[in-house]
Z-matrix of the N, CA and C atoms (Angstrom, degrees):
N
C 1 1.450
C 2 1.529 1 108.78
N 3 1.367 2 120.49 1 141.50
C 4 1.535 3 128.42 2 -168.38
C 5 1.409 4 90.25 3 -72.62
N 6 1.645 5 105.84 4 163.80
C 7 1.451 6 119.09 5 167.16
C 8 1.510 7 118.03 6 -95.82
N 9 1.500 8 90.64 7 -19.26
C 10 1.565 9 97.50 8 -171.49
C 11 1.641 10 94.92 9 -172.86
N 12 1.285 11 95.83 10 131.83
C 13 1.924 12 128.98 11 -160.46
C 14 1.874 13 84.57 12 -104.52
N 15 1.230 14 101.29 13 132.08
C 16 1.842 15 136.56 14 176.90
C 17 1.244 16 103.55 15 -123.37
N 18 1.781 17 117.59 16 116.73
C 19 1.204 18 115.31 17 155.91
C 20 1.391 19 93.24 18 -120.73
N 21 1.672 20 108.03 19 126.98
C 22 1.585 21 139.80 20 174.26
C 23 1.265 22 115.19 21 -79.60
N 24 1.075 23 125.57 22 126.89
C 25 1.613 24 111.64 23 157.15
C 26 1.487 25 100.30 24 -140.05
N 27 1.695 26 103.83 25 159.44
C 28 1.573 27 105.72 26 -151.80
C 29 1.628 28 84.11 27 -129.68
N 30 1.433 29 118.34 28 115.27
C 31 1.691 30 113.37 29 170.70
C 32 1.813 31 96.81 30 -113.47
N 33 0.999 32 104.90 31 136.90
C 34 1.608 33 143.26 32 176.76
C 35 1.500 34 97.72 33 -71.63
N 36 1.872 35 119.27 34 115.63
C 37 1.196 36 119.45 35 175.51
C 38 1.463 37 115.76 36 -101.13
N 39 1.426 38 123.63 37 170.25
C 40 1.408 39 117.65 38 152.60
C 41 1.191 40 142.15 39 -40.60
N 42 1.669 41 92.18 40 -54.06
C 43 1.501 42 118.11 41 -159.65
C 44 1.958 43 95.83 42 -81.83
N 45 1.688 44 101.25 43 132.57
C 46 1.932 45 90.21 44 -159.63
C 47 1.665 46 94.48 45 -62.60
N 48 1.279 47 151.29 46 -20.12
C 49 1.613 48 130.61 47 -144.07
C 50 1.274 49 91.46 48 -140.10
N 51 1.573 50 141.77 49 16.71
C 52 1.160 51 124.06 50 164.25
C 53 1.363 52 123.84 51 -55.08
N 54 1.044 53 123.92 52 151.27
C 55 1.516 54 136.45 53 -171.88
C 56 1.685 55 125.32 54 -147.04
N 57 0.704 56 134.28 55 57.89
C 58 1.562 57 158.07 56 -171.11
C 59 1.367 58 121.70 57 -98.26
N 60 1.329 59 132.25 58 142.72
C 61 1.099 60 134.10 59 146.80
C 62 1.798 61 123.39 60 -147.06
N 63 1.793 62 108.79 61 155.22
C 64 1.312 63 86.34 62 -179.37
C 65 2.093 64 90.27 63 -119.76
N 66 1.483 65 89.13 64 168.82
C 67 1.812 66 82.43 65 177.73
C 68 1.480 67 89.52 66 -141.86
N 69 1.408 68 101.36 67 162.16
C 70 2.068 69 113.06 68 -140.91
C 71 1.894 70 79.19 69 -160.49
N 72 1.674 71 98.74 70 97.04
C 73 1.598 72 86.04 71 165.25
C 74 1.532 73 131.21 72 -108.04
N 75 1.395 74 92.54 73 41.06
C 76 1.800 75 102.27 74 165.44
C 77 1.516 76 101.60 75 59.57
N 78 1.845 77 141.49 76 50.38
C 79 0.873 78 115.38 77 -154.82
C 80 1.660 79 132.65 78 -11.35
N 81 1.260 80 99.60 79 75.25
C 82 1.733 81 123.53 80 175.20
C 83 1.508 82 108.06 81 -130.95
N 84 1.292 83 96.98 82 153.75
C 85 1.676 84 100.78 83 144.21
C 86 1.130 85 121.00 84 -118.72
N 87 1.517 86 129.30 85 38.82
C 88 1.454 87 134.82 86 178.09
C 89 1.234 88 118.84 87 -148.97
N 90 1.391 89 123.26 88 11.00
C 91 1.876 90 146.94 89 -163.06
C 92 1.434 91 111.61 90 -151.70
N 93 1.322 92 118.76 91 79.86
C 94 1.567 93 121.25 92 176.02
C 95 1.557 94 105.68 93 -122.76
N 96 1.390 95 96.60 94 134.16
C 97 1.523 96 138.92 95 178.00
C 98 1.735 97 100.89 96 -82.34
N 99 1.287 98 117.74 97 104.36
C 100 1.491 99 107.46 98 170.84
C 101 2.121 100 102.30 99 -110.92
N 102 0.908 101 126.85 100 126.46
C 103 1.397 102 129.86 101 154.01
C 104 1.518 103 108.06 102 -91.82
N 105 1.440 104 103.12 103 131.49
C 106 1.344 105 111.92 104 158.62
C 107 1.221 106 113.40 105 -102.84
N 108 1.748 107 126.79 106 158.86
C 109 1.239 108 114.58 107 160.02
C 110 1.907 109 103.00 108 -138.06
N 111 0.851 110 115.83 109 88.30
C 112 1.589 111 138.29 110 155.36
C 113 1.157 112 114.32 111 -49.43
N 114 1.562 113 119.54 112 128.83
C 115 1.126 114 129.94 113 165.00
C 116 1.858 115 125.25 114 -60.90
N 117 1.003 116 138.94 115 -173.39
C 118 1.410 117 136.10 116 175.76
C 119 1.474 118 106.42 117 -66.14
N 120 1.414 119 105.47 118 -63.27
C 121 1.368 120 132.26 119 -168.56
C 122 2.088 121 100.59 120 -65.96
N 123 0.824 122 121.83 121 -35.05
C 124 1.303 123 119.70 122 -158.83
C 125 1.840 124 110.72 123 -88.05
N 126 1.279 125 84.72 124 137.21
C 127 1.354 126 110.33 125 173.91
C 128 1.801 127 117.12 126 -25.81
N 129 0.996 128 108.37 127 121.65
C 130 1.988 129 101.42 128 -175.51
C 131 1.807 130 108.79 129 -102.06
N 132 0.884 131 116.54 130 -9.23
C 133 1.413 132 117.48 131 162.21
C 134 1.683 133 128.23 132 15.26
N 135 1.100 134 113.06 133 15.58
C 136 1.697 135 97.81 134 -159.52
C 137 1.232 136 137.89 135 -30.00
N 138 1.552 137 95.90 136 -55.41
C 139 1.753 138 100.59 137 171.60
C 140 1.894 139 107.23 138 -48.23
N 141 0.734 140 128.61 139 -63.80
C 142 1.465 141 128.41 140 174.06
C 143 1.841 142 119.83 141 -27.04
N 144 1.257 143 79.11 142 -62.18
C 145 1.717 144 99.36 143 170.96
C 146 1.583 145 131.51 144 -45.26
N 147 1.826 146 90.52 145 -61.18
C 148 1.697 147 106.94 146 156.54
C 149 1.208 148 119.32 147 -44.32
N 150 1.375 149 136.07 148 -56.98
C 151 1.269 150 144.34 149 -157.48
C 152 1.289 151 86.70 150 -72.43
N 153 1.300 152 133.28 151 -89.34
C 154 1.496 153 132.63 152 -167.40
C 155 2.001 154 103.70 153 -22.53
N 156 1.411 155 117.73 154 -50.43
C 157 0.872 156 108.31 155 -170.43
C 158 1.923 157 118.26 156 -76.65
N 159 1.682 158 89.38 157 -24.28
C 160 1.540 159 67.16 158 170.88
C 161 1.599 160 121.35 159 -82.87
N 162 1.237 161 120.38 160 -21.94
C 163 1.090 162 115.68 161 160.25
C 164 1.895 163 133.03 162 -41.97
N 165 1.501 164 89.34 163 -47.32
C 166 1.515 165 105.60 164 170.85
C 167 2.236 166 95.23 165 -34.47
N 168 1.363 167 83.01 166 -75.16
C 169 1.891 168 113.45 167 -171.64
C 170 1.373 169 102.15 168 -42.24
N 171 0.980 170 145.57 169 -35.51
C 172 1.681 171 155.74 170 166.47
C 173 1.530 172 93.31 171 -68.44
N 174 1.403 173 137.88 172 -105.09
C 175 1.257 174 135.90 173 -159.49
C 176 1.692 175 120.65 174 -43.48
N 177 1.421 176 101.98 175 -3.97
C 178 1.086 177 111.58 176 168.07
C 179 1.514 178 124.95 177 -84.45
N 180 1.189 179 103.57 178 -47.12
C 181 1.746 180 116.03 179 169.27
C 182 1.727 181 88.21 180 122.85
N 183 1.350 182 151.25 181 4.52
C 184 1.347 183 165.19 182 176.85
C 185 0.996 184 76.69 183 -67.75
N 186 1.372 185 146.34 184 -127.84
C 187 1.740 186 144.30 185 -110.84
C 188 1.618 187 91.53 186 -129.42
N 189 0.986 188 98.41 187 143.99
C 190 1.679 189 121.22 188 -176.77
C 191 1.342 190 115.52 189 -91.01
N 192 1.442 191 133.90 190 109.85
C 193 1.448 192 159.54 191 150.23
C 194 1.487 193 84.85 192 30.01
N 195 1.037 194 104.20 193 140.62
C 196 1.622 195 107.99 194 160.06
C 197 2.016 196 96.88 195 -133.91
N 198 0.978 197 103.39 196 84.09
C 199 1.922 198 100.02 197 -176.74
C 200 1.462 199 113.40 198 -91.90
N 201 1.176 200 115.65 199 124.50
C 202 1.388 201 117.46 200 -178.22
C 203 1.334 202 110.58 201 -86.30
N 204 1.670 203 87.79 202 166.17
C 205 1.576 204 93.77 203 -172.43
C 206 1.750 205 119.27 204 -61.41
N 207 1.280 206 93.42 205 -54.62
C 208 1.417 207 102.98 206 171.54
C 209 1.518 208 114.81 207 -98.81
N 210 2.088 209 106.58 208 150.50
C 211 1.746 210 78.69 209 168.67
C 212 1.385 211 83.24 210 -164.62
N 213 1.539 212 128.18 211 -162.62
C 214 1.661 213 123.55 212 -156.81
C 215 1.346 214 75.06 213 -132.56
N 216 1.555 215 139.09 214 -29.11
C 217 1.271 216 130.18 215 -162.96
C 218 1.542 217 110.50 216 -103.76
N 219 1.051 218 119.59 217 151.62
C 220 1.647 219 117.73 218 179.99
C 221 1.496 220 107.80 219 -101.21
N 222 1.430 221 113.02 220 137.79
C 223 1.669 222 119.89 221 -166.79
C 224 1.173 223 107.50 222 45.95
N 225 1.738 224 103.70 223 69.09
C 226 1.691 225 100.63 224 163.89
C 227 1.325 226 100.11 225 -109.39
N 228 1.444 227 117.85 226 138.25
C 229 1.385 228 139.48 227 -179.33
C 230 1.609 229 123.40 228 -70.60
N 231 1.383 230 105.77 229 -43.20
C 232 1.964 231 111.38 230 166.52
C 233 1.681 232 96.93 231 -118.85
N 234 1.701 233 69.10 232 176.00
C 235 1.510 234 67.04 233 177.25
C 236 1.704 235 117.85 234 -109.11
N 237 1.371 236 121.03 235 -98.63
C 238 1.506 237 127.46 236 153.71
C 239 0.958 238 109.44 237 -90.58
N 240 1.347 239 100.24 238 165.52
C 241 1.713 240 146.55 239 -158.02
C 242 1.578 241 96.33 240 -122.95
N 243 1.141 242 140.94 241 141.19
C 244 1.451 243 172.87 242 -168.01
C 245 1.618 244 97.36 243 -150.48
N 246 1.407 245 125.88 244 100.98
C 247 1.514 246 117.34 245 149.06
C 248 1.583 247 108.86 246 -89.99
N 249 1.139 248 102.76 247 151.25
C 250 1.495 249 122.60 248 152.22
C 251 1.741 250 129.22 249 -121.77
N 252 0.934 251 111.31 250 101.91
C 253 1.960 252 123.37 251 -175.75
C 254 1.271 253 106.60 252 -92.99
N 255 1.262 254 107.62 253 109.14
C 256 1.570 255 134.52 254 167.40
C 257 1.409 256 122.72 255 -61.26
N 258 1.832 257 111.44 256 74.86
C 259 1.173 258 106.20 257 170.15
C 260 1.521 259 127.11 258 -45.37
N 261 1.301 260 119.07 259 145.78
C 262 1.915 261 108.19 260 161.68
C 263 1.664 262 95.77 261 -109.05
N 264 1.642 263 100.74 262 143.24
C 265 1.106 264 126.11 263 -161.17
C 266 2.020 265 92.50 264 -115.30
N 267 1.436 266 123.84 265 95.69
C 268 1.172 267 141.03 266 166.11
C 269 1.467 268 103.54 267 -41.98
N 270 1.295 269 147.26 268 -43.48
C 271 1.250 270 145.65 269 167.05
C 272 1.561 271 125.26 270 30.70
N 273 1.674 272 97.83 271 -74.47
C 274 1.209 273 109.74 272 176.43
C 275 2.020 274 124.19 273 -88.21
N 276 1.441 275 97.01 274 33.28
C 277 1.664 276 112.17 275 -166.26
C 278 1.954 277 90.76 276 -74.23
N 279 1.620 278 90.97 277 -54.04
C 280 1.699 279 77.01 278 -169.06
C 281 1.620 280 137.53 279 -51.51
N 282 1.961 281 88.81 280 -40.32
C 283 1.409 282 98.61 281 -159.83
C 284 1.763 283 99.40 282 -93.43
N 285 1.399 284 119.63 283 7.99
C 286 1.876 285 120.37 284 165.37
C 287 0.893 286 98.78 285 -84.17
N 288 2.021 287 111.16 286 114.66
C 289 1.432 288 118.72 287 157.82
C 290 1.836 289 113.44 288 -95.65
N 291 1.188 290 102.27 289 20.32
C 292 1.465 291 108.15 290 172.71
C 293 1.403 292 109.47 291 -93.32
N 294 1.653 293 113.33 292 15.16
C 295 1.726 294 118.49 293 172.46
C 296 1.399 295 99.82 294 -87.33
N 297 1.050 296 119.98 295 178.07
C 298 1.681 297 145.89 296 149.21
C 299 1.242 298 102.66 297 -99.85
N 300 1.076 299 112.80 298 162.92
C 301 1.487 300 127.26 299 154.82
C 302 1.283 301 134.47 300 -31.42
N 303 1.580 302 81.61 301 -74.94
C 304 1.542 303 107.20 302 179.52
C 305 1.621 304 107.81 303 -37.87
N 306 1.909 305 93.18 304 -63.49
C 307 1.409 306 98.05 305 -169.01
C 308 1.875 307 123.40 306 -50.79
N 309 1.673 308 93.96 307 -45.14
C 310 1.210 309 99.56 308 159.97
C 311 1.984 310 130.52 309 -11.66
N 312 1.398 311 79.93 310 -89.03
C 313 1.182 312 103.28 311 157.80
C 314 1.505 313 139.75 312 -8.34
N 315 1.830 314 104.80 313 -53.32
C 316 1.337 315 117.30 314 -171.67
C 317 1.293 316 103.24 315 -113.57
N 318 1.057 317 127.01 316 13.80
C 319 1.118 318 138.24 317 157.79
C 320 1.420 319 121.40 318 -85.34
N 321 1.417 320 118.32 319 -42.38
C 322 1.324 321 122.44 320 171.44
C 323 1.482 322 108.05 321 -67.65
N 324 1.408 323 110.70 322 -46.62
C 325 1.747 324 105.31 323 176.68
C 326 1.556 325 122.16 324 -55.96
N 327 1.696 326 101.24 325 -26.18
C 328 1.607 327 99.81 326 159.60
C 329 1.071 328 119.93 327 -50.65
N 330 1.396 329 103.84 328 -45.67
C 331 1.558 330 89.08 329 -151.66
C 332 1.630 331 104.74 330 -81.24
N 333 1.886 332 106.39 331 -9.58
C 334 1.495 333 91.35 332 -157.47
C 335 1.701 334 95.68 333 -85.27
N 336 1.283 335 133.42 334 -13.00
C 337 1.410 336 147.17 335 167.39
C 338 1.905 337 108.22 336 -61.83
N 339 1.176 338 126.28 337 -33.60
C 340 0.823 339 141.76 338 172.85
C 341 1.604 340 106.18 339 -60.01
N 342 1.415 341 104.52 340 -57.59
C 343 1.589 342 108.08 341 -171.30
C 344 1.381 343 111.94 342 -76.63
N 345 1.200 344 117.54 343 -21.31
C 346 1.641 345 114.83 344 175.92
C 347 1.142 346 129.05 345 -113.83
N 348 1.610 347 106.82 346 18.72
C 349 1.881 348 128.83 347 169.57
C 350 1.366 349 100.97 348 -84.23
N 351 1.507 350 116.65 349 -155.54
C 352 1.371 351 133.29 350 -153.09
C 353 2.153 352 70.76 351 -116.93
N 354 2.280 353 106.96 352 151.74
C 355 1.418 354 89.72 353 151.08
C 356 1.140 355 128.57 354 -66.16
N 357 1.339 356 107.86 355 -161.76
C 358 1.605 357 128.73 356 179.96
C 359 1.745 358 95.10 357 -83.82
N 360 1.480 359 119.55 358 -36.64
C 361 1.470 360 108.16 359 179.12
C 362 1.297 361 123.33 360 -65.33
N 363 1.236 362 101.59 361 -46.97
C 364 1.521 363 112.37 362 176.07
C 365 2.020 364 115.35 363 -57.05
N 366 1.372 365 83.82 364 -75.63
C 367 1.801 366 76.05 365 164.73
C 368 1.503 367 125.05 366 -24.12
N 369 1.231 368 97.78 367 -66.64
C 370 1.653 369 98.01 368 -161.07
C 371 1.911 370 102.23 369 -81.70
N 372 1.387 371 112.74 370 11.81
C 373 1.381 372 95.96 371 158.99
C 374 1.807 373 93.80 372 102.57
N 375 1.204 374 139.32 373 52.04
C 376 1.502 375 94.83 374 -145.10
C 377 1.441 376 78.83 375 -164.16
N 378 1.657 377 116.55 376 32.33
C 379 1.663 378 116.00 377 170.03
C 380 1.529 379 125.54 378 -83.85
N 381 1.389 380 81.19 379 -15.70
C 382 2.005 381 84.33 380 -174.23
C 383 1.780 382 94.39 381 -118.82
N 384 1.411 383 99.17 382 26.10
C 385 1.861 384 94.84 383 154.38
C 386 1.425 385 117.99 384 -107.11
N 387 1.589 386 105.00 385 169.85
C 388 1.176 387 119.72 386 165.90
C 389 1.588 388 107.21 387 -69.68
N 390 1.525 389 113.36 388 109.94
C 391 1.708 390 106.18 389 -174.49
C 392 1.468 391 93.23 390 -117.55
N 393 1.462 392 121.63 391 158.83
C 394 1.248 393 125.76 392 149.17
C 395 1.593 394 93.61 393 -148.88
N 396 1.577 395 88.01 394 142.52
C 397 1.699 396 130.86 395 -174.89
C 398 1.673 397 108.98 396 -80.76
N 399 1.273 398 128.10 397 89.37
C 400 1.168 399 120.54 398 175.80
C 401 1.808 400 119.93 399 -103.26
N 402 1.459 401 111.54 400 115.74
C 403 1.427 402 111.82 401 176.17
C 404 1.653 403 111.91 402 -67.80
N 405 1.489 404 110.17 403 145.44
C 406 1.917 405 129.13 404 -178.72
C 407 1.989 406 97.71 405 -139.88
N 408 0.515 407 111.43 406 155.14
C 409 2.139 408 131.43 407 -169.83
C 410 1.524 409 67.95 408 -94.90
N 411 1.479 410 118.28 409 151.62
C 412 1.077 411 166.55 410 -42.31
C 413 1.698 412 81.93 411 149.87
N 414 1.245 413 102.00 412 -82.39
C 415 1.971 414 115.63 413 -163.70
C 416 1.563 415 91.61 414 -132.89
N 417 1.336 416 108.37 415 133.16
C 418 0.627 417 124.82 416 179.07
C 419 2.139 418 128.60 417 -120.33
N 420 1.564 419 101.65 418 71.53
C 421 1.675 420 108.21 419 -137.90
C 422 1.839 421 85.23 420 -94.86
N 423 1.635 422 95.42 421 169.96
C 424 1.389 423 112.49 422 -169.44
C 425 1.488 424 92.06 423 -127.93
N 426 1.081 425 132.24 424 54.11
C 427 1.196 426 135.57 425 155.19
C 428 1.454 427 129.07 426 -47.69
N 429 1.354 428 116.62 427 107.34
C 430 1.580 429 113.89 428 -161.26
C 431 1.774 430 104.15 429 -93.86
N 432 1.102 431 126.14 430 145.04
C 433 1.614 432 114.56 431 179.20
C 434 1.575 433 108.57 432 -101.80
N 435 1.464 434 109.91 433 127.30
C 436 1.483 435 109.55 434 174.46
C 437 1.342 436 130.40 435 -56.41
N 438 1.797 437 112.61 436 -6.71
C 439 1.181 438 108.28 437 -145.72
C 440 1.625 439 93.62 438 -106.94
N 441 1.529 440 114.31 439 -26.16
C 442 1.403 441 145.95 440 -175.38
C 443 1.473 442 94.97 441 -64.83
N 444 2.143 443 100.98 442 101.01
C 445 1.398 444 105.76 443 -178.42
C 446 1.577 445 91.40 444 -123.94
N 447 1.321 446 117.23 445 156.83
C 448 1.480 447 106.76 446 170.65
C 449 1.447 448 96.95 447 -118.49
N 450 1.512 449 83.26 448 154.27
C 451 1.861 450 104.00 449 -153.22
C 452 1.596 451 96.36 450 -104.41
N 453 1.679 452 124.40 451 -42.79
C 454 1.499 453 134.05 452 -173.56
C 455 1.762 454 119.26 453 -121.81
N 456 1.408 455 96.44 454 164.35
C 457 1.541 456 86.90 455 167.69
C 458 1.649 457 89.65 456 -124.19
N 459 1.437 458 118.73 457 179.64
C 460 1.135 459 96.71 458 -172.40
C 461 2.090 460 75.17 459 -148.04
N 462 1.492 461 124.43 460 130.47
C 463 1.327 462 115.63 461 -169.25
C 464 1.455 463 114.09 462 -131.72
N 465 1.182 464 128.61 463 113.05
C 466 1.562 465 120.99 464 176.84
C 467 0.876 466 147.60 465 -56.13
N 468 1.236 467 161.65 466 70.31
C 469 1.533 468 164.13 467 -170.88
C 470 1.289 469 121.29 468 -48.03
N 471 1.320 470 119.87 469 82.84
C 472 1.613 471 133.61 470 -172.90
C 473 1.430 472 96.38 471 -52.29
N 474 1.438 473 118.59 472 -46.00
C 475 1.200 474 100.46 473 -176.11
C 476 1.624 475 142.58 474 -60.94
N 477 1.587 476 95.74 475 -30.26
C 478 1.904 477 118.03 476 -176.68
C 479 1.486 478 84.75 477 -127.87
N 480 1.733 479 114.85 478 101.94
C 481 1.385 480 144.94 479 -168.40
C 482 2.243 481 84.58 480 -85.37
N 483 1.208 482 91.18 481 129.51
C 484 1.794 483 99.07 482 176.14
C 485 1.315 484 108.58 483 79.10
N 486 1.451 485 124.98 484 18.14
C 487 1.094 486 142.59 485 -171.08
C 488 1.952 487 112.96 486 -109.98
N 489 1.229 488 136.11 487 90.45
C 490 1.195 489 118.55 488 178.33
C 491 1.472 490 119.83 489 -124.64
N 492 1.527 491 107.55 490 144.23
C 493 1.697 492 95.17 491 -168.57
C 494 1.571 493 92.21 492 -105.49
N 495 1.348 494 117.98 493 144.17
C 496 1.057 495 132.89 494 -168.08
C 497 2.342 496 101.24 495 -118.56
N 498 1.147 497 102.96 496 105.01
C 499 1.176 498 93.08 497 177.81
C 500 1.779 499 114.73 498 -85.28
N 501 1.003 500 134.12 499 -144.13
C 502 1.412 501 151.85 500 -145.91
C 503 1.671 502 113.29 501 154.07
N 504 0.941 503 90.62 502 174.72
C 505 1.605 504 104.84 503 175.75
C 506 1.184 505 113.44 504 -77.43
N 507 1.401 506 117.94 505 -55.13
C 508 1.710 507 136.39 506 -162.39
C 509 1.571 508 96.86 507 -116.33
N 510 1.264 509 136.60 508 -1.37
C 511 2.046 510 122.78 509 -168.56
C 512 1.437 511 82.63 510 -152.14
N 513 1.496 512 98.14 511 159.34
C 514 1.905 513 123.94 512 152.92
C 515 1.483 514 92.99 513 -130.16
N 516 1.358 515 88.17 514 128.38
C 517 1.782 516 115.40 515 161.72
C 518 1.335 517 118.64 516 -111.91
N 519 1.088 518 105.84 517 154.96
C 520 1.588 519 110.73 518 169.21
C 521 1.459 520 120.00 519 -103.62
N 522 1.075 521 153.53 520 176.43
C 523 1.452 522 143.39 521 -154.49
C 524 1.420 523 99.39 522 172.56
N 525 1.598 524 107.38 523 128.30
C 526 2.186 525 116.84 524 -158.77
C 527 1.365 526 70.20 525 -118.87
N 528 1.416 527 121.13 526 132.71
C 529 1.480 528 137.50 527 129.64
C 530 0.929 529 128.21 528 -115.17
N 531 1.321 530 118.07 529 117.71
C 532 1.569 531 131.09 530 -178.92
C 533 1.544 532 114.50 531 -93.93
């Protein structure tokens, strides 16, 4: 189990060699928010990046050594890194009529730029990590159905166990399940 959960996010700057980051620890000491902001030109490295920063967070007196048992490096301060990359899963592209066209549209070119770029592991540096690939929907809508009426309630009786009262609109029944 982690000691302390990192959510990264990497924004793409103007300037080609910027190199920045800010870190936001959720008044926690076990939930930190790191933003990077990288230039065009500059190296995306994360794992590299992280480490520097947790180190930063250690020599600071911010988060406390996490030293593993075993390690290849001498006076290492954390230990491993576990990423997880949040695929989006297009799924629901066809059947959202709350798109436009247009938008439509540039959405599919995402994704088709997506499929014929470099991954997200590779990019960000991230071949000789522990990665796991996690799929998320695309859109995520609360579409209520007009047609979706409920007909029963159905209520438990802690007291008479196999016992359920089943109401209606117009009757109460009783109902034995064994």
């Amino acid at each position: 189990m982690a000691k302390v959960y990192w959510f990264v996010t990497v924004n793409e700057t103007n300037a080609p060699y910027e190199s920045n980051y800010t870190v936001d620890l959720l008044e926690t000491h076990n939930v930190v928010n790191v933003q990077f902001y990288l230039g065009f030109r500059k190296s995306q490295s994360v794992s590299v990046y992280l480490h520097q920063i947790v180190n930063h967070l250690v020599e600071q007196g911010i988060l406390e050594p996490q030293i593993p048992t075993y390690s290849t490096e001498r006076q290492r301060k954390v230990g491993d890194f576990k990423f997880v990359i949040i695929k989006e899963q297009p799924a629901d592209l066809i059947v959202n009529d709350k798109l436009s066209s247009l938008d439509r549209r540039l959405i599919v070119g995402r994704i088709y730029l997506q499929k014929i770029t470099a991954s997200p592991i590779s990019w960000y540096g991230l071949e000789f990590s522990n990665v796991v690939e996690e799929s998320s929907p695309l859109f995520i809508t609360q579409d209520q159905d007009q047609y979706l009426i409920q007909k029963a309630n159905y209520k438990f009786n802690p007291n008479k166990p196999g016992i359920f009262q089943w109401q209606s609109v117009d009757d109460v029944f009783l109902m034995v399940v064994d």
